[in-house]
MIROTI-425199 format. One line per 2 residues: number of its first residue (from 1); their letters; for each residue x, y, z of C-alpha. Coordinates in pm, whole numbers. Example, Ala and Ser with C-alpha at 12.3 -4.5 7.8 and 13.67 -1.06 7.14 Angstrom:
<fivexs>
1	AS	1230/-450/780 | 1367/-106/714 $
</fivexs>
This chain:
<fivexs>
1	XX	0/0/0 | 140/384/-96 $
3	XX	59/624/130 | 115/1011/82 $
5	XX	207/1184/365 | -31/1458/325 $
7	XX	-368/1249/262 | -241/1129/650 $
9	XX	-211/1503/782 | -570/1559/871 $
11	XX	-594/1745/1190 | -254/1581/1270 $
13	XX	73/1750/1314 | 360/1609/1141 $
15	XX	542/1468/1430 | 265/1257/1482 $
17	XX	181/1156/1148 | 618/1030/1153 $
19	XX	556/854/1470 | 254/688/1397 $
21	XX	220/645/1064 | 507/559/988 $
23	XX	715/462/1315 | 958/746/1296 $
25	XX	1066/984/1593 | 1158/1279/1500 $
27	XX	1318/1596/1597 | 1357/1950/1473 $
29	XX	1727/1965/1302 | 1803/2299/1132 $
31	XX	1589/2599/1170 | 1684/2890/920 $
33	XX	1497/3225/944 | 1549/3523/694 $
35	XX	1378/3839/652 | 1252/3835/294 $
37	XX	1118/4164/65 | 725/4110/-87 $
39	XX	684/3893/-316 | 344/3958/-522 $
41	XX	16/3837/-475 | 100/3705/-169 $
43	XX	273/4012/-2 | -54/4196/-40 $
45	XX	-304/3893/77 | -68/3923/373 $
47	XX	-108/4294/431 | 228/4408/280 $
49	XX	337/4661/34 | 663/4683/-186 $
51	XX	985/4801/-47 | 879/4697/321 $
53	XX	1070/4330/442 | 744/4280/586 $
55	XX	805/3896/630 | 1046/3630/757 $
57	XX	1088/3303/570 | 1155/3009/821 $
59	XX	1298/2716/712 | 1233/2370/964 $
61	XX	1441/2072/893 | 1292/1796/1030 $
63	XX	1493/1467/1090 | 1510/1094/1162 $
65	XX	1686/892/1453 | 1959/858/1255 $
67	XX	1943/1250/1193 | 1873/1180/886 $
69	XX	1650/1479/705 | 1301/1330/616 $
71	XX	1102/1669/556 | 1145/2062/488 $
73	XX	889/2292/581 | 867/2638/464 $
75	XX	678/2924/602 | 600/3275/576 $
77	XX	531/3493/917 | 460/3878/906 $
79	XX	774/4036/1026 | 618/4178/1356 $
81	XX	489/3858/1458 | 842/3688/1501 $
83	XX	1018/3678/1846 | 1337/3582/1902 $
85	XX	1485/3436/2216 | 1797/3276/2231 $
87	XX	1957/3127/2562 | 2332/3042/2567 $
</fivexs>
């Protein structure tokens, strides 16, 4: 039997659609985040105008037990909405 891993989303969050769909744990590997300038139709659905870096691209690299990447998710957050805290 194929299955495709987003017919198995659902409600579901991807950690749990690894783990129980397909017996993977997984764990968060990479995260890249970069402010990015508007790009088109999409800049103005999400309230931005041109010239403004109204947005920050975030980049999740999800991996195996063997840290092994097994998925890439990219998103889009309005710029003001992004917090960063860093403990060292």
């Amino acid at each position: 039997m194929h299955l495709v891993f987003i017919d198995e989303l659902g409600e579901r969050s991807f950690a749990e659609v690894w783990a129980t769909t397909f017996a993977k744990k997984t764990h968060t590997r990479h995260l890249e985040f970069k402010p990015n300038p508007p790009f088109g139709g999409a800049s103005q659905g999400m309230g931005g105008y041109c010239g403004y870096p109204f947005h920050t691209g975030l980049k999740k690299y999800r991996a195996d037990e063997q840290n092994r990447i097994v998925q890439i998710d990219i998103e889009h957050w309005r710029f003001e909405s992004v917090e960063f805290f860093i403990d060292l």
